[in-house]
C-alpha positions in Angstrom: 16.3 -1.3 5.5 17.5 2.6 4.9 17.7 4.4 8.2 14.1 6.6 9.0 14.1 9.2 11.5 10.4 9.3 11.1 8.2 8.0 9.1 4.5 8.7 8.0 1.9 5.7 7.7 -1.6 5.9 6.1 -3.9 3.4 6.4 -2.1 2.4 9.9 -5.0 1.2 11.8 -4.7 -2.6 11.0 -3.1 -4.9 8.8 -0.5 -4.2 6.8 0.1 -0.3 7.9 -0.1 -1.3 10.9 2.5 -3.8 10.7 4.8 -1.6 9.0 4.4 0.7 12.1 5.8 -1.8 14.2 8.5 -2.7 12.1 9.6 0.6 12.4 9.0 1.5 15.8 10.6 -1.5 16.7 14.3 0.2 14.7 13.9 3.0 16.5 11.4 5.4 14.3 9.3 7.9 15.1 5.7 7.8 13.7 3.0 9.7 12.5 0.4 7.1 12.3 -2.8 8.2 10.0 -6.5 6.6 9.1 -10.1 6.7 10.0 -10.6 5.1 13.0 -8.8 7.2 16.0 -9.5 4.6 18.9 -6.9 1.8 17.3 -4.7 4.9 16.5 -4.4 5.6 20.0 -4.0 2.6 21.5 -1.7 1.4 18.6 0.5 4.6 19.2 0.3 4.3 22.9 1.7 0.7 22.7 4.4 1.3 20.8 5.5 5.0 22.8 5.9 2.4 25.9 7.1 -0.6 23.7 9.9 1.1 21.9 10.4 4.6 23.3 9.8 6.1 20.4 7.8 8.9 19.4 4.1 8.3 18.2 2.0 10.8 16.4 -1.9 10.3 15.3 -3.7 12.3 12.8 -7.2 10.6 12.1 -7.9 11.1 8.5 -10.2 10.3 5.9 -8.3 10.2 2.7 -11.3 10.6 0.6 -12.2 13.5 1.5 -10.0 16.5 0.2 -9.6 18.6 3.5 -8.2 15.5 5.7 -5.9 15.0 2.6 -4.8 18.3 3.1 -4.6 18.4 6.7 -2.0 15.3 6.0 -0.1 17.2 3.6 0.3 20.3 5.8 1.4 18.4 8.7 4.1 16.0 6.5 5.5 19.4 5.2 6.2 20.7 8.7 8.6 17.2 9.6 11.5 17.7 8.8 12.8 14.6 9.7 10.6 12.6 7.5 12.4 9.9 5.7 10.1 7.4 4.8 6.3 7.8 3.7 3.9 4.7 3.2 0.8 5.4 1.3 -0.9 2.0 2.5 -4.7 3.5 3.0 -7.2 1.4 1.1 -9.8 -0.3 0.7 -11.1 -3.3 -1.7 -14.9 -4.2 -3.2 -16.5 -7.2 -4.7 -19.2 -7.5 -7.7 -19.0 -6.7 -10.8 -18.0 -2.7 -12.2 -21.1 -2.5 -14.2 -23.5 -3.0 -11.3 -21.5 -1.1 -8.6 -21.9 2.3 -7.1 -19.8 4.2 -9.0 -19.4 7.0 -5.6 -17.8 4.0 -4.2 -15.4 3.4 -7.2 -14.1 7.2 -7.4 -13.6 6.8 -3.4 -11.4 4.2 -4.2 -9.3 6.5 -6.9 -9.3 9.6 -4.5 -8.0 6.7 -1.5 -5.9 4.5 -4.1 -4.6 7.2 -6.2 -4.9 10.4 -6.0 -4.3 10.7 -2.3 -0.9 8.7 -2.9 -0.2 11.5 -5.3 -0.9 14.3 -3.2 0.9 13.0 -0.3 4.2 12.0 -2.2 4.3 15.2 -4.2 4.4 16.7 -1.0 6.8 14.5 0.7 9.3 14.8 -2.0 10.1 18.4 -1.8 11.4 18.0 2.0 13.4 14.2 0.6 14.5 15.8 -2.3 16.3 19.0 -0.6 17.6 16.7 2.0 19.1 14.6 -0.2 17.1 11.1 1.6 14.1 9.1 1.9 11.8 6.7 0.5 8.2 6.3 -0.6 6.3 2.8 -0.8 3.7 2.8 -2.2 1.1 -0.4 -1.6 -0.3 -1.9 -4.3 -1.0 -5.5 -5.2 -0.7 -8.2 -7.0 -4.2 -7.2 -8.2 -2.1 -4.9 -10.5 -1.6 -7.4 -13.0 -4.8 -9.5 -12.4 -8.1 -10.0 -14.8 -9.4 -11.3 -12.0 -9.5 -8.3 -9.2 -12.0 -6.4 -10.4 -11.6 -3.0 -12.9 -11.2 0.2 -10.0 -9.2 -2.0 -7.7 -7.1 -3.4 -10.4 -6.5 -0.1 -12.2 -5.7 2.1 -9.4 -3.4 -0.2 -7.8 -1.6 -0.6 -11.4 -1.8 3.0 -11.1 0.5 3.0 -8.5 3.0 0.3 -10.1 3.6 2.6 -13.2 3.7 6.0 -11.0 6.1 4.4 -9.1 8.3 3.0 -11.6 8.2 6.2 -13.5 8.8 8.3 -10.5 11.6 6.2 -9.7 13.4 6.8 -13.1 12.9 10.5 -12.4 14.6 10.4 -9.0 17.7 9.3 -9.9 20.6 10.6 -8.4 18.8 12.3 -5.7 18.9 9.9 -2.8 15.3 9.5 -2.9 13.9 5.5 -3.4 10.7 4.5 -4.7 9.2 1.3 -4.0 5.4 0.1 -5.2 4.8 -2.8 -2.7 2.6 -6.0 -4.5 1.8 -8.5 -2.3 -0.4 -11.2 -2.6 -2.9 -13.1 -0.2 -2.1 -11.8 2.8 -3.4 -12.3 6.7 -5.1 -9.6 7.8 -8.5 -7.9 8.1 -9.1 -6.8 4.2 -10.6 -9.5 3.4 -13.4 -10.1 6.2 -14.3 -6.2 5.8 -15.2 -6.7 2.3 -16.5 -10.1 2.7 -15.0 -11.9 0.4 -14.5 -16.0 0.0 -11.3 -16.6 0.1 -12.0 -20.5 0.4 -10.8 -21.0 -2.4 -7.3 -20.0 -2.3 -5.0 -22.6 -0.4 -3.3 -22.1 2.6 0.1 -22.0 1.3 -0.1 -19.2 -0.7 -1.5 -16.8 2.4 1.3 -14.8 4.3 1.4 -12.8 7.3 1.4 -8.9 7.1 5.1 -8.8 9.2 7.1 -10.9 6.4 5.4 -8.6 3.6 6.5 -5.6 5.7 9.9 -7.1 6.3 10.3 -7.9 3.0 9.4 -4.7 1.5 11.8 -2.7 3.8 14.2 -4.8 2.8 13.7 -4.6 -1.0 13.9 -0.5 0.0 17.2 -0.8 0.7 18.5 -2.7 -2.4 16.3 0.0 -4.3 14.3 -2.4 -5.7 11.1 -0.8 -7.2 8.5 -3.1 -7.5 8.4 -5.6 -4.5 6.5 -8.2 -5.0 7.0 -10.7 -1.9 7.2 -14.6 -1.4 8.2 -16.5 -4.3 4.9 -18.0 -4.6 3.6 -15.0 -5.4 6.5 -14.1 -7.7 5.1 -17.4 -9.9 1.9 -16.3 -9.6 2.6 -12.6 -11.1 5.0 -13.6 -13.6 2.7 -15.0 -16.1 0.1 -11.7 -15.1 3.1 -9.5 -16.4 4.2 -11.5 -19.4 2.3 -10.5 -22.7 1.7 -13.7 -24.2 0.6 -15.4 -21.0 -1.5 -12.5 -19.9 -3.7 -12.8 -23.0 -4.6 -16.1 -22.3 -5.3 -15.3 -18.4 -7.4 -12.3 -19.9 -9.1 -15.0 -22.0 -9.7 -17.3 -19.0 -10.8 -14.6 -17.1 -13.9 -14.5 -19.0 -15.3 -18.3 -18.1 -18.1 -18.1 -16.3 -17.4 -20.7 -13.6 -14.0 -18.7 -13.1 -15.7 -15.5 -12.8 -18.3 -16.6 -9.8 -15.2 -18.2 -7.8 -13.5 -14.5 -7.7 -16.9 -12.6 -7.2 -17.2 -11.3 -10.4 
């Protein structure tokens, strides 16, 4: 794990961002927690001030609208002790793309994308001049799926290649890059969305503190894309290689398949 002074969370609320916050608290950061809802802010930041001693800040945020994205990027411009930025804010669906709401697919790219973009754009000039920092960005194992459905799926393979390519641009200035992939993982996304998860078995699930832990740690060995528990490794590996892909992209299209994911 690289050294943060402070460190800016979207999507901090629950699960995953939520987890990172503690991780970090817990090392001695200071915080500046963001997302919708500002009752679990609070009491999340409030916890932690008393927990850990550190300093918590909460900006309440919706990242789909443009002037609470900009309200984030005017405040992350003023730290100037921000070393690490998590874009973690997101949300998932279920159905299929061609009987959606397509309002609720180009939330997902302002959320899943383009607020990512905004944010890190900003964050960079303050990393880059210091010569420190990191940025992980959350995506998913989704990124390399058939199965995850097409504006989930292509925003969070969005933010593999942005990352990667970012990465390659940043070299040599002390900035690291990280687009975070997990897999099944314990926390609320899945009940908000409704989603059956019956079928996936219990052993490929994992709790939101060994994916944090895991991606902090592949942060410090400048690993870019992070995709924890070797179970899940398995599982992507054939998702990223060509000639296994095509035949996942052709098993993707089996009906019986198809229901089981919610497609």
């Amino acid at each position: 794990m690289i050294p943060v002074r402070t460190a800016l969370i979207t999507g901090a609320s629950a699960g995953i961002g939520e987890e990172f916050a503690r991780e970090l608290a817990a090392a001695g950061s200071g915080l500046v927690l963001v997302a919708r809802r500002k009752g679990r802010l609070e009491a999340l930041a409030a916890e932690l001030a008393e927990r850990d001693g550190v300093t918590v800040e909460v900006l309440t945020a919706d990242l789909s609208k443009d002037s609470d994205l900009e309200k984030v990027a005017g405040r992350m411009a003023q730290i100037q002790t921000l070393d690490l930025l998590v874009n973690n804010a997101g949300f998932g669906g279920t159905g299929p793309f061609s009987r959606s709401d397509a309002g609720r697919s180009l939330e997902m790219i302002r959320v899943h994308a383009a607020a990512p973009l905004r944010l890190t754009r900003t964050a960079l000039e303050g990393m880059i001049a210091r010569g420190r920092g990191g940025i992980i960005n959350v995506a998913s194992i989704a990124a390399f799926s058939p199965f995850s459905g097409p504006a989930y799926s292509g925003t969070k393979a969005f933010l593999v290649a942005f990352s990667e390519s970012l990465q390659f641009e940043l070299a040599g200035t002390g900035v690291r890059v990280q687009a975070l992939c997990p897999g099944m993982t314990h926390t609320e996304f899945h009940d908000v969305i409704g989603m059956d998860t019956s079928f996936v078995p219990g052993f490929m699930w994992m709790s939101a503190r060994d994916v944090v832990r895991a991606s902090l740690r592949a942060l410090g060995r400048r690993k870019v894309v992070c995709i924890p528990g070797w179970r899940n490794r398995l599982v992507a590996a054939p998702m990223r290689c060509p000639p296994t892909a095509a035949a996942l992209l052709a098993l993707a299209g089996l009906p019986h398949l198809r229901r089981k994911v919610g497609l």
